[in-house]
C-alpha positions in Angstrom: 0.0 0.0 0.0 1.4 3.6 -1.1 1.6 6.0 1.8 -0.2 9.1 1.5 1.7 12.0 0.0 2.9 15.1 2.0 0.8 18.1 1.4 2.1 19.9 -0.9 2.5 24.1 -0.2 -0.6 26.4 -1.7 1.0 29.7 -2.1 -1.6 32.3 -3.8 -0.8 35.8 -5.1 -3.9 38.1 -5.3 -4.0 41.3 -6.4 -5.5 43.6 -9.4 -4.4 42.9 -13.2 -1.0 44.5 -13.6 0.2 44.1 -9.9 2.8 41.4 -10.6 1.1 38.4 -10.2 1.9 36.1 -13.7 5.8 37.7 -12.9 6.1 36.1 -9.5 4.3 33.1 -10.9 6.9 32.4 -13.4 9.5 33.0 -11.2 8.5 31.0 -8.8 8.0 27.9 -10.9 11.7 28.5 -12.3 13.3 29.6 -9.0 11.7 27.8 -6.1 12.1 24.5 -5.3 9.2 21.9 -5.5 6.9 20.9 -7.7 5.0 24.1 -9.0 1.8 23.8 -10.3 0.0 26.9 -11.8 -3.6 27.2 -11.3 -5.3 30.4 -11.6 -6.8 33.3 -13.4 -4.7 33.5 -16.2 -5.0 29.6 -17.4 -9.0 30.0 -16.5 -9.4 32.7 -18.9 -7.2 31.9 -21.4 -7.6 27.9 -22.0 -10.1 27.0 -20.2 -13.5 28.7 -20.1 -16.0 28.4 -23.6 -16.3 31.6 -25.1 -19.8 32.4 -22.9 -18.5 32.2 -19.4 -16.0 34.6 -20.2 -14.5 36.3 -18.4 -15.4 34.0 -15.5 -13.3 34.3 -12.3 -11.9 37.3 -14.2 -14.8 39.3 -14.1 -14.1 43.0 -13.3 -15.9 44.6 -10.0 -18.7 47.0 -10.6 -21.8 44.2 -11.1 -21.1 44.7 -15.0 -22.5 41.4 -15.8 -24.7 40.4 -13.1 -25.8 37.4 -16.0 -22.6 35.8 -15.2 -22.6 36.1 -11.7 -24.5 33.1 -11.1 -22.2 30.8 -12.6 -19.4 32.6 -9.9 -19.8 30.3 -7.0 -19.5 27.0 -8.8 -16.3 27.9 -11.2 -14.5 29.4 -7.8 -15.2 26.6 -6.0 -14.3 24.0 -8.7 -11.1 25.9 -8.8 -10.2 25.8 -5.2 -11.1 22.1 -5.0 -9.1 21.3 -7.7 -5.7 23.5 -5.8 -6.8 21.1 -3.5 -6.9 18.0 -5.0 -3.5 18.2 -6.4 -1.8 20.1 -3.1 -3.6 17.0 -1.2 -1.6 14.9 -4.0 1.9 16.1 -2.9 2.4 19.0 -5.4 3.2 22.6 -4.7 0.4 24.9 -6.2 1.0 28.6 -7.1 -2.1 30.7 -8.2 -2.7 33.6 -9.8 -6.0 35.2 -9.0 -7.6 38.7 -8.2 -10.4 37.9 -5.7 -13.2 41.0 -5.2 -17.0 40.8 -3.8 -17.8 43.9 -5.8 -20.7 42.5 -7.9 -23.9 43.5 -8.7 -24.4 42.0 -5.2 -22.1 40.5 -2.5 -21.1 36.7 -3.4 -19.2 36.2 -0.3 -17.0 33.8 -2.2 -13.6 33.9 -0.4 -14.4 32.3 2.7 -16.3 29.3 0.9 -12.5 29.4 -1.1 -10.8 28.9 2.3 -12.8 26.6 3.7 -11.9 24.1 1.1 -8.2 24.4 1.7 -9.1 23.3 5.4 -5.8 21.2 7.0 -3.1 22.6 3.7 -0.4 25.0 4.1 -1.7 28.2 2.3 0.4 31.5 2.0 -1.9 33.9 1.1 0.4 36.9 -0.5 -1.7 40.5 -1.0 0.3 42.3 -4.1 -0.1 45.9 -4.1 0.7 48.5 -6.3 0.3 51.9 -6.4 -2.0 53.4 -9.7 0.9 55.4 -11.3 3.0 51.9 -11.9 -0.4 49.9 -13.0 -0.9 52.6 -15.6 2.4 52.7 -16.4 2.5 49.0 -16.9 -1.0 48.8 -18.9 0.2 51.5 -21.3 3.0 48.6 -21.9 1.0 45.8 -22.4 0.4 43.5 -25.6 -3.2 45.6 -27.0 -4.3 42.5 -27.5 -4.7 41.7 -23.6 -7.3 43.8 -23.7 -5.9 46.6 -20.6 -8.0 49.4 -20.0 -4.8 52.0 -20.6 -5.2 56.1 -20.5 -3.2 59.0 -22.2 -1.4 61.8 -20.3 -3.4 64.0 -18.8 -6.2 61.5 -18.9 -8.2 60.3 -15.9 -7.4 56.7 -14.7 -10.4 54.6 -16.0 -13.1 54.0 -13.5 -12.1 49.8 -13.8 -8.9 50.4 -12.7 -9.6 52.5 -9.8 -12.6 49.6 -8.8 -9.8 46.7 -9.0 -7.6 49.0 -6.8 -10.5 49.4 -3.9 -11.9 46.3 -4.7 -8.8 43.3 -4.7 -7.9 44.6 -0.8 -11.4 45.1 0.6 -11.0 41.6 1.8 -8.4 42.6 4.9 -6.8 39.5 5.9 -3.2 38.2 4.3 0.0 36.3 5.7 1.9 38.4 3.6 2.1 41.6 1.7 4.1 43.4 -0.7 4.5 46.3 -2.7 5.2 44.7 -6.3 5.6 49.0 -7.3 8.4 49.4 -5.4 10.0 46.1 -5.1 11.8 44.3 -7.7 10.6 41.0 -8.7 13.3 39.2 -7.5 12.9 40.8 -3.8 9.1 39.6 -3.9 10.8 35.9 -5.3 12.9 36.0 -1.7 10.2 37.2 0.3 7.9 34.5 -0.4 10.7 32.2 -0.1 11.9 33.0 3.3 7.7 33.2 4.7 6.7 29.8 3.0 10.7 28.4 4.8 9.3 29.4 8.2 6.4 27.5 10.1 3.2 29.2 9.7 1.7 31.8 12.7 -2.0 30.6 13.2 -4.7 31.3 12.2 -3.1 32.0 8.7 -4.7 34.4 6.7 -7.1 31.4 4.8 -8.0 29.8 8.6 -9.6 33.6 9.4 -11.5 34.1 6.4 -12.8 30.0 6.6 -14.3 31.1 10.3 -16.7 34.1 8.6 
């Protein structure tokens, strides 16, 4: 009989689009030892989802299409069981994601997230970044993305400004970090050193599960 495998570490980066997150996540996979899987927001929208769930988990806050809403709850919580299926099989999980409960009504979706990752090590790192380095890095994006940009002297689009209230709202992390000001690779060691020591409790996940 084949003993059980050891949990592997669920280490997720939330913040709005722009803050860092697909950065860390490749350097994390690259740098970091362990087996890294990547589950998240970018792989949801991009491979996953049939053309009339998108955007899905990506939706923006603002309630602009409550007629997607419902289907909310179930994709989240497929996600999160499937982190936990494979940290539960022994890999290391990283995720990308931008969680908000600005919808056309309150979802209250996070806590129903951490409750399924009841008994696994989570790291649950907030990425912040300050508007004049989102806009800066929108205005450098691939058009095709799709990022909301603005010209100089231009107000900041109200989307933007809703992710940046929005993303945070939630209050409770094990870790944050200014992804404006620090360099990739100073996030990278960051995250190292916090998933190298043992975790204070309740973690960040083990607070929000308890709401």
């Amino acid at each position: 009989m084949t003993a059980a495998a050891e949990p592997g570490r669920i280490l997720i980066l939330n913040g709005a689009p722009r803050s860092g997150k697909s950065t860390l996540v490749a350097l994390v996979r690259e740098r970091l030892p362990g087996r890294w899987i990547n589950l998240g927001v970018d792989m949801h929208m991009e491979r996953m989802l049939p053309p009339e769930l998108l955007p899905g988990i990506g939706l923006r806050p603002g309630g602009e299409r409550p007629d997607l809403e419902a289907h909310l709850p179930a994709l989240y919580g497929a996600l999160y069981d499937s982190i936990a299926a494979h940290g539960r099989a022994g890999f290391d999980v990283v995720v990308d994601i931008a969680h908000h409960d600005a919808y056309s009504r309150p979802l209250g979706m996070l806590p129903d997230c951490a409750r399924r990752l009841a008994g696994l090590p989570v790291l649950f790192v907030g990425l912040r970044c300050a508007l004049p380095a989102i806009m800066e890095r929108r205005g450098a994006s691939d058009p095709a993305r799709g990022y909301l940009t603005a010209g100089a002297g231009q107000p900041v689009p109200p989307p933007v400004l809703r992710w940046q209230e929005a993303v945070h709202a939630h209050g409770h992390y094990d870790l944050e970090l200014d992804t404006g000001l620090l360099p990739p690779e100073a996030c990278l060691a960051a995250i190292a050193e916090a998933l190298a020591r043992p975790p204070e409790h309740p973690t960040a996940f083990e607070r929000l599960a308890a709401i």
